[in-house]
N, C-alpha and C positions, 0 to 999 in steps of 0.2 A: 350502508355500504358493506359489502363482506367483501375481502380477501381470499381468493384460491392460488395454491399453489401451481403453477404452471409448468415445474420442470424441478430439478434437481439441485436440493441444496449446495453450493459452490465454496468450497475451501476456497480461503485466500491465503496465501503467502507474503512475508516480507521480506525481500530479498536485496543482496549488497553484492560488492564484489568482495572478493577476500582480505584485501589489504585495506577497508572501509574503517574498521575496529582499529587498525593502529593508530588512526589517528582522532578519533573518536569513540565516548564512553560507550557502554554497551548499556544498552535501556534495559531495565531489571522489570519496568512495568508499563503499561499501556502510554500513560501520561508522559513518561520519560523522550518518545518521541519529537515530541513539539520540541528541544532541543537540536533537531539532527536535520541533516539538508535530505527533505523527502521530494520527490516527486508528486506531483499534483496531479489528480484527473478532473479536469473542469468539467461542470455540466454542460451540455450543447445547449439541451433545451430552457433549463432555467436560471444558467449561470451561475457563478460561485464553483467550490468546488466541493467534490465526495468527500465526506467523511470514512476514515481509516476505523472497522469496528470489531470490536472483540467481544468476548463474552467469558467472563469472570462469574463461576459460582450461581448461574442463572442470571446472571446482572448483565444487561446490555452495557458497553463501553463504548462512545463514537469518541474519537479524537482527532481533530483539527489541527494539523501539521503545517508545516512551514517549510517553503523551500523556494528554491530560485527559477525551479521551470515546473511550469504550468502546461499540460499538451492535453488534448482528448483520442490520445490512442493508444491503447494496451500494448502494439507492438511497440511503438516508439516507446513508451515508458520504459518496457524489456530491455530495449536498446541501451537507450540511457543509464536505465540501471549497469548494464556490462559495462559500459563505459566508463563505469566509476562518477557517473553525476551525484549520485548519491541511491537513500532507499526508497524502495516503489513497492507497492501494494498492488500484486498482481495473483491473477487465479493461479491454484497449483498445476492445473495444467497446463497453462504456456509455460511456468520454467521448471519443472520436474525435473527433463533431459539435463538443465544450466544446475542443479542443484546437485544429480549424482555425481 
């Protein structure tokens, strides 16, 4: 099996509302997550839900988050997030504009 690239690699962002931090520690590293009410994006097709992934030093990081709503749609997560549900791991380009 090979892999090709199809398109363009996609920044993701973690994003809160502002008042998130007062009430909750600030994660200093990947793993520190699993602690905080994240947002989930379920899989449609295979169920479960996405891993949250970073990249340390050339080192893949997937972390497996915890939180109280589970949805399969980027807008809704967006939502949610503004609402203060908590954090959501969305592309930098739907919240760029929520970010300046």
């Amino acid at each position: 099996m090979i892999a090709v690239r199809i398109g363009p690699e996609m920044r993701q962002a973690i994003v809160r509302t502002p008042g998130y931090f007062k009430t909750h520690p600030v994660p200093k590293r990947p793993e520190d997550l699993t602690g905080h009410r994240c947002i989930n994006m379920q899989r449609v097709t295979r169920g479960g839900y996405f891993a949250w992934e970073f990249e340390r030093r050339g080192r893949e990081i997937n972390v497996r988050v915890e939180g109280r709503l589970a949805i399969n749609s980027l807008e809704i997560a967006r939502r949610a997030a503004l609402d203060g549900v908590g954090l959501a791991y969305l592309p930098d380009d739907l919240v760029e504009e929520h970010i300046r």
